[in-house]
N, C-alpha and C positions, 0 to 999 in steps of 0.2 A: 172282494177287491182287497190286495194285500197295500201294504202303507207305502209303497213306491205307487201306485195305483193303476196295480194292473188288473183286468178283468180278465183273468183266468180262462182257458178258450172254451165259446160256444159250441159246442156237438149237436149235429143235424144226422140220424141215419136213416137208409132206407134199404136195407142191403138184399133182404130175403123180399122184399115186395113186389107186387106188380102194379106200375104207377102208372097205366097206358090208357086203362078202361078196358084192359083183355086178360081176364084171369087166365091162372097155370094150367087151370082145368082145363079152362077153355082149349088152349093154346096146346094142348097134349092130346084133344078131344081130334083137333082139325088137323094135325100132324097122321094121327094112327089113322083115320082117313083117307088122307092122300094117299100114308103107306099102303095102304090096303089096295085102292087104285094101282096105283104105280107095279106091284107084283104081279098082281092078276095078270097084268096086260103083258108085262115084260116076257112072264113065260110063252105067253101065246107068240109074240112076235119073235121072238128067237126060232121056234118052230118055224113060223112062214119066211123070217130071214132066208133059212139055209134053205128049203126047197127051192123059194126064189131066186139066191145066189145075190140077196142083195148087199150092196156093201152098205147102204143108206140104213136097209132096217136094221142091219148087226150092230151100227154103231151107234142105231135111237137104242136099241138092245143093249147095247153096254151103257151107253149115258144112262139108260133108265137101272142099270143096276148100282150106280153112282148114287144116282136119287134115291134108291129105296136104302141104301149105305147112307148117306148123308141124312134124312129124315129118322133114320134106326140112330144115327150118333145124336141127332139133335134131342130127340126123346131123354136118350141116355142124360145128356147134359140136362137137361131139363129139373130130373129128380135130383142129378149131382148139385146144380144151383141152390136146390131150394132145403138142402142139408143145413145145419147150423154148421158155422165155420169153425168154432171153436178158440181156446184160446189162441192157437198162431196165426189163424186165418181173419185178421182183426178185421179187413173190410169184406170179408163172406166170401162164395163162391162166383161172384159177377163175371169175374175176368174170364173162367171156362168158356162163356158164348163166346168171346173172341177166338179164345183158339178152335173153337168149334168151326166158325167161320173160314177161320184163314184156313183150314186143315180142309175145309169144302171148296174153297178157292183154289189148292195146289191139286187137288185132285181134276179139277175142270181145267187144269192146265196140261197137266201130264195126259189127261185123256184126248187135250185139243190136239197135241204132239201126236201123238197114236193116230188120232183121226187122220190126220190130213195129211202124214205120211202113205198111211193105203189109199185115199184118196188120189194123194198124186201117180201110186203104182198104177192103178186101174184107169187112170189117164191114159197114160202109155198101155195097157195091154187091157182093155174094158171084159170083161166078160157079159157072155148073154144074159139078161135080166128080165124076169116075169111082169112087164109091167102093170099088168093087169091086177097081180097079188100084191105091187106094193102099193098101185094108190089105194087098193079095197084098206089095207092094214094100216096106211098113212092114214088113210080121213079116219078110220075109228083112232087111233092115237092121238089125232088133234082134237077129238071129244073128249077121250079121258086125260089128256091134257090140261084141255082147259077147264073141266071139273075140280082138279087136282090143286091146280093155280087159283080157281077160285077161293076153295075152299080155305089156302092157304092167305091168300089176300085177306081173310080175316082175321088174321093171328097177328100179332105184336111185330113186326116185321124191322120196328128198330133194332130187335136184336140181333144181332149180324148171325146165333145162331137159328132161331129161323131163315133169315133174309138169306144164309149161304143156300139152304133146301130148298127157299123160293126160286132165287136163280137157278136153280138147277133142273127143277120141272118146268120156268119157262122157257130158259135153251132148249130143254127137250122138246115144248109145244114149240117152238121156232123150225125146229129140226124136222118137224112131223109136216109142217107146212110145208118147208124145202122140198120133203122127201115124196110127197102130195101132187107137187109143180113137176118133177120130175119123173112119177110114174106115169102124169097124165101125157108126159112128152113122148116117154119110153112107149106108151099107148100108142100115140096118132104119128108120130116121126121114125121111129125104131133107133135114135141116139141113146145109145148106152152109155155113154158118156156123162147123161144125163146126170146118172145116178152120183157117181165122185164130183159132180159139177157141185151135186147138194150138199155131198159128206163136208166138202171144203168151204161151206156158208156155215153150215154147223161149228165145224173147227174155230170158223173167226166167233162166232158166238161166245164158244166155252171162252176163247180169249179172253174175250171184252169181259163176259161175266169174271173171269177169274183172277184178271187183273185187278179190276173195281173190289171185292172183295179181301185183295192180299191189302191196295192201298187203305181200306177202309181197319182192317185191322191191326197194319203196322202204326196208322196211327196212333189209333190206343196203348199199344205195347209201348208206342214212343213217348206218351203219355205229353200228348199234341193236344193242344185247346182242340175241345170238342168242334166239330163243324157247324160256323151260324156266330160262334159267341168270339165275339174280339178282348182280348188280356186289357186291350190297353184301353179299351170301351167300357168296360166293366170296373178298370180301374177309377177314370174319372168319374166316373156316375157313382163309386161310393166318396172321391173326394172331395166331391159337389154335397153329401152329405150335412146337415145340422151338427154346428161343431168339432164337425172333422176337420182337424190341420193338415195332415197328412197322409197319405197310405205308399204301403212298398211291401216288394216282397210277395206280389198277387200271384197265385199260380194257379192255372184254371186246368183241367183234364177229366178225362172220366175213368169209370171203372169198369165201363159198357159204355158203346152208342145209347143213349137218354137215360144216363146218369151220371151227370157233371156234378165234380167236384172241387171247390175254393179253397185256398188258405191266402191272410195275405193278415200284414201287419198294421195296425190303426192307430194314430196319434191323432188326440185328441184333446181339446182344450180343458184346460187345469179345472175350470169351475162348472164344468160338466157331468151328468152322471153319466160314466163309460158303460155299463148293466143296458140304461135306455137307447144308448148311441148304438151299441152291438145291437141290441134286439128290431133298431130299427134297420140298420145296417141289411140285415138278415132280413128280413119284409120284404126290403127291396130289391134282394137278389132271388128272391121265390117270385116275387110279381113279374119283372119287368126282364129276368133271363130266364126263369124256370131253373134257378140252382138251390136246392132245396139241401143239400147236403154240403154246411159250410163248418169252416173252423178260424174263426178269428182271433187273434190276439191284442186286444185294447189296454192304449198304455194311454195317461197324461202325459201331454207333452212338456220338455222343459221347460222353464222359466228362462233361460238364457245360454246362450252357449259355451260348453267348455271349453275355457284354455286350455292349453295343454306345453310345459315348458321342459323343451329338453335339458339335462344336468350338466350345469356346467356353461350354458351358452346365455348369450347376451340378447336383447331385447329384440334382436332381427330376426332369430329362427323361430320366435313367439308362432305356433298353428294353432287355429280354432277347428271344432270339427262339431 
């Protein structure tokens, strides 16, 4: 504490960690997995796409080479994260899963666009379709689907880069179901229509997923209170604090989805130790919001308030501040 009585700021990091209960191992272990899934299958189904003429399996066939794309970046990132930053990179490499994310997000958009344009072509002029070849190809794609999801449902999924590869093989198991309903139609009805009826549920899929994903990462980049936790919630609950006069200046964001990060300013009473009031400060913001990475700066607060008298002027312009 210096003799104005400031407690010089408290540092909380966690940068290279995995704070979930899902190590990187782990987490790298269930990713090469899925990949491995996700390839296998793709190349087979590209094969029965085109015999079949289906527009449904080409475009589970392109989404799944998205997936096997977005699961190969997310690896990538994975090792990038967990490098030491160095000295410019003062808060490590966290921020890459976001761009990881949003870069999985614009691609499930740009592919939704693609989709649902042939979609709507083969509205207008359908061509014949094997239905028999694509529900046989759809139900095995909804099993290694949901293998794939599974397996990934056990990975750390706050990360948005995970989470963008998760969305990306459940669109595709949604896709697989679509394209499933429509073979067994294409089967017993002979509506070829059937097939773009799917491609165009798929397309709103990539949407939704791809949108959820851009808003999820522009917030970070926008460095937006994390989702869940209120500034102004988080503010009074340290003002309520032992000995705390005042707080200002609270800024809450992360550096990823599940690692929120505080700064905010503390005044606190003269005949206090500010060392105790910070550290409990800190307790309470690891208990009661899960913000384990804080930086405070505790001051005493004044005795009285400054005058302050402009030169030259008379007892009327006297401001306190």
């Amino acid at each position: 504490m210096s003799d104005q009585g400031h407690d010089h700021e408290g540092h909380h990091h966690d940068h290279a960690g995995h704070s979930h209960g899902v190590s990187a191992h782990a987490d790298r272990r269930y990713l090469t997995i899925a990949l491995v899934l996700i390839v296998g299958f793709m190349a087979f189904e590209i094969v029965i796409g085109i015999v079949a003429h289906s527009l449904a399996l080409l475009s589970d066939a392109a989404h799944m080479l998205t997936d096997a794309g977005a699961i190969a970046l997310s690896l990538l990132v994975m090792r990038f994260v967990q490098r030491p930053g160095g000295e410019t990179l003062t808060y490590g490499r966290r921020r890459a899963e976001v761009l990881s994310g949003q870069a999985n997000g614009a691609v499930l958009l740009v592919l939704g666009v693609l989709v649902a344009y042939e979609a709507i072509w083969r509205l207008v002029t359908p061509p014949d379709v094997a239905g028999v070849l694509v529900t046989a190809v759809a139900a095995a794609g909804v099993v290694t689907n949901i293998a794939a999801a599974w397996v990934l449902a056990k990975a750390n999924r706050q990360s948005l880069n995970i989470e963008g590869s998760f969305q990306h093989i459940l669109t595709d198991l949604y896709a697989f179901i679509g394209t499933l309903v429509a073979g067994i139609v294409i089967v017993f009805t002979g509506f070829d229509r059937a097939d773009a009826i799917a491609s165009l549920v798929v397309a709103a899929l990539m949407f939704r997923s791809g949108f959820d994903l851009q808003r999820k990462a522009i917030r970070v980049l926008l460095e937006g209170a994390p989702e869940g936790l209120s500034p102004s919630e988080i503010g009074m609950a340290m003002a309520h604090g032992t000995h705390v006069k005042q707080v200002h200046d609270v800024h809450v964001w992360e550096l990823a989805p599940g690692h929120p990060v505080l700064t905010a300013h503390v005044l606190v009473a003269r005949d206090s130790d500010c060392h105790a009031v910070r550290r409990s400060l800190e307790q309470m913001l690891k208990e009661r919001f899960t913000i384990g990475h804080t930086t405070l700066q505790v001051d005493h607060a004044p005795e009285e308030l400054l005058s302050i008298r402009r030169r030259g002027a008379g007892p009327s312009s006297e401001r306190t501040t």
